[in-house]
C-alpha positions in Angstrom: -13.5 -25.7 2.3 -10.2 -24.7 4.0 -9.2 -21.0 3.7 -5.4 -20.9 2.5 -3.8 -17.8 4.5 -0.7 -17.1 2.2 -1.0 -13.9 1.5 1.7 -13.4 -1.5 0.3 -16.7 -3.3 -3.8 -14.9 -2.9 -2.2 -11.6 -4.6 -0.3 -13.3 -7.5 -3.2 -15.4 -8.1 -5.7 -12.4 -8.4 -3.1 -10.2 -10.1 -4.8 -10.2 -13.5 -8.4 -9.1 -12.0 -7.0 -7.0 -9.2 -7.7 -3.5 -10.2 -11.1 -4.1 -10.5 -11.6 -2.9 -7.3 -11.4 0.7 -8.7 -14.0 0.3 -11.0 -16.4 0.5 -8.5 -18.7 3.8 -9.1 -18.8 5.2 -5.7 -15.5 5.0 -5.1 -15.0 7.0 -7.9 -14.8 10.4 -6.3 -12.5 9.1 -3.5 -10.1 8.0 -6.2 -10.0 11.2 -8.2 -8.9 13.4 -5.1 -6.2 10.9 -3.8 -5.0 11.1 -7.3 -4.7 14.6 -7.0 -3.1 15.2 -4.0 -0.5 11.5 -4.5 0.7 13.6 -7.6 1.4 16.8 -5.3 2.8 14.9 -2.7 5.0 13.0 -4.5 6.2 16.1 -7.2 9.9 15.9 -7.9 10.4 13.2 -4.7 12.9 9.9 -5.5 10.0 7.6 -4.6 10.6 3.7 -3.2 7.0 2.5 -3.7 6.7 -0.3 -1.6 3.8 -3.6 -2.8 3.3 -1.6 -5.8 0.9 -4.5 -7.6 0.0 -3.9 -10.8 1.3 -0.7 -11.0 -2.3 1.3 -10.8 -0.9 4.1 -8.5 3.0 4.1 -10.0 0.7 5.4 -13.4 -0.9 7.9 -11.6 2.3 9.9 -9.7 5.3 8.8 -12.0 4.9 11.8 -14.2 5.0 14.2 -11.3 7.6 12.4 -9.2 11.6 13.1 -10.4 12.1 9.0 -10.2 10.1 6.0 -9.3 11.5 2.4 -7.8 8.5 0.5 -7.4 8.8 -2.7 -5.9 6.6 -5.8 -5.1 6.9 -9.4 -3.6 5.1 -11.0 -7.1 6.7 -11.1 -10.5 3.0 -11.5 -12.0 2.2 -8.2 -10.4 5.4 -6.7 -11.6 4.8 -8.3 -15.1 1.4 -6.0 -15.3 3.4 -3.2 -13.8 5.4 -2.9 -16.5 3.3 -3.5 -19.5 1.7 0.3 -18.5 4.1 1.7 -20.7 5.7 4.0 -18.2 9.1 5.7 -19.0 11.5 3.6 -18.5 13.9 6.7 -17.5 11.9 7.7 -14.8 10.8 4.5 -13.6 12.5 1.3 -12.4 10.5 -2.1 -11.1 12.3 -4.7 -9.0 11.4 -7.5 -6.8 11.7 -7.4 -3.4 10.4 -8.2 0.0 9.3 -4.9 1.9 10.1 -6.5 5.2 13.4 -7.1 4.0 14.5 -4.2 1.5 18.1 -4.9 0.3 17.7 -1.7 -2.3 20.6 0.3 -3.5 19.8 3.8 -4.0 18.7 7.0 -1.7 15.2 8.2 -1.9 13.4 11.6 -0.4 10.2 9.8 0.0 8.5 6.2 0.1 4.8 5.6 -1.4 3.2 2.3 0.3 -0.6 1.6 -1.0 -2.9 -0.2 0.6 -0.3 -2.1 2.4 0.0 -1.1 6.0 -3.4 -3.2 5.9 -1.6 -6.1 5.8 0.8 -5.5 8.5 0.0 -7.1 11.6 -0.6 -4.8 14.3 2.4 -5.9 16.6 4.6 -5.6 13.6 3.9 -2.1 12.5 6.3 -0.7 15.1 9.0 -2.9 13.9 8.7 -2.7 10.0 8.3 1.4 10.2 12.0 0.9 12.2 13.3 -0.6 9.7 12.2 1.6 7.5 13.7 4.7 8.9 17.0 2.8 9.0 16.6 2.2 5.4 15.2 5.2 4.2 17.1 8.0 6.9 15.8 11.0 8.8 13.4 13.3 7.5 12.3 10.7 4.4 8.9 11.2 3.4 6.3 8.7 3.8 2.9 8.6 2.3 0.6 5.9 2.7 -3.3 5.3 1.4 -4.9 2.4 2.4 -9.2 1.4 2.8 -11.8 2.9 5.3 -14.2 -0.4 6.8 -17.7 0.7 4.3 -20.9 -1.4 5.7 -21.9 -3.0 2.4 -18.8 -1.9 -0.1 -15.9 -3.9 2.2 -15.8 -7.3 2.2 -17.3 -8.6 5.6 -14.7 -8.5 8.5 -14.7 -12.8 9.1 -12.8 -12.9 12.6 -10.7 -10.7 14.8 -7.6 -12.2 16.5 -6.3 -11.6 20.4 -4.3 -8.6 18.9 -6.9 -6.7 17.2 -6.2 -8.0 14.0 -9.2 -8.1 11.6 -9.4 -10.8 8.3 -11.4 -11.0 5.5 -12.3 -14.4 3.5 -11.4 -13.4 -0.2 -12.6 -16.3 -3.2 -11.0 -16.0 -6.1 -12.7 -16.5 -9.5 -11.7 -20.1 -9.4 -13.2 -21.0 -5.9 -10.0 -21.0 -4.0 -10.8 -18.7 -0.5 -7.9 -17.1 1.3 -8.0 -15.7 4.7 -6.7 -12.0 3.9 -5.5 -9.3 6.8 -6.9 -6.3 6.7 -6.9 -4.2 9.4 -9.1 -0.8 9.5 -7.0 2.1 12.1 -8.9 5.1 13.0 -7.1 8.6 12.5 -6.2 7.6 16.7 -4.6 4.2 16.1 -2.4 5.8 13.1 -1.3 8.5 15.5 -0.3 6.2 18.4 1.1 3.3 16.7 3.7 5.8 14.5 4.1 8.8 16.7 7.2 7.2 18.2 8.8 6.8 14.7 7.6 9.8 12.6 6.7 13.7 13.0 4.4 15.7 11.3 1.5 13.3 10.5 -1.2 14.4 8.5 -4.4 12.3 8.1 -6.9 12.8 4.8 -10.0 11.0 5.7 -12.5 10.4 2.6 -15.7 7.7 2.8 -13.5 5.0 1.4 -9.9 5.4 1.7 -7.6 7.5 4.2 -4.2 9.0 3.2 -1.6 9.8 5.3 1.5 11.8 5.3 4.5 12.0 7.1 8.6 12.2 8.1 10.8 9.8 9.6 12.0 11.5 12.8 
């Protein structure tokens, strides 16, 4: 069967199933303290949310943030997004690329979950560039994204010349989709995005990292 590698198609197919992943009992502790220290990081912040999916972590800041624009690349995902009831006073959805943000708007921070991930390795340096020119000097950035677990991760399937890992995701109807996923220890973080930002701070739990920081 031949593994389709679109990345944006895999994500609005599995839109309606996705946050099933946090069901998952021992992930459940994780969850509960990055839920607790998003909402403190992000209190009364203008927050660009970049890939925001289905919304799951918009819910669990937007009360404590001052304003939300949460963005994604799927209208399906959006769709779910916004059926969560969330105020629409405080928080705005809109589609857009994040490699290509065209936003209006001036924000004091920018919330991206679990999508560095999916950034290639050789384009990390670039996009977090283009960032800073979006976003300006001293602009928050928060990011959460999944630590490699032997046995709760899907199986890493190959590794290219770059260092980027994949993962072979099926979807309920049999389609399978070669997925990036890349796995950076607290190191790899530092080095790649020490030319960009300051001040990076690194939360390291069994199943997800979180990391803050400001655009220098």
């Amino acid at each position: 069967m031949t593994n389709q590698t679109d990345m944006a198609a895999y994500y609005a197919k599995r839109a309606e199933t996705y946050e099933q992943v946090y069901d998952r009992p021992e992930r459940q502790a994780d969850l509960a303290v990055l839920r607790e220290r998003l909402c403190e990081v992000l209190r009364d912040q203008r927050v660009l949310e970049i890939a925001c999916g289905t919304g799951y972590w918009t819910a669990q800041f937007a009360e404590s943030a001052q304003s939300v624009l949460a963005t994604d690349i799927n209208a399906e995902m959006i769709d779910i997004a916004k059926a969560k009831g969330m105020p629409a006073e405080k928080v705005r959805f809109a589609l857009a690329d994040a490699f290509d943000l065209t936003l209006e708007g001036t924000y004091s921070a920018c919330f991206a979950g679990f999508w560095w991930s999916h950034v290639l390795r050789q384009e990390q340096e670039g996009f977090l560039l283009k960032l800073r020119e979006k976003l300006g000097k001293d602009t928050w950035l928060v990011l959460i994204d999944n630590v490699y677990v032997e046995g709760s991760s899907t199986t890493i399937a190959r590794t290219d010349l770059q260092g980027n890992t994949f993962q072979i995701r099926t979807l309920p109807n049999g389609e399978r989709y070669e997925v990036l996923k890349n796995f950076p220890t607290d190191s790899a973080l530092r080095k790649k995005m020490g030319a960009v930002v300051k001040e990076i701070r690194i939360l390291r739990l069994e199943h997800y990292w979180m990391l803050t920081c400001r655009f220098k």
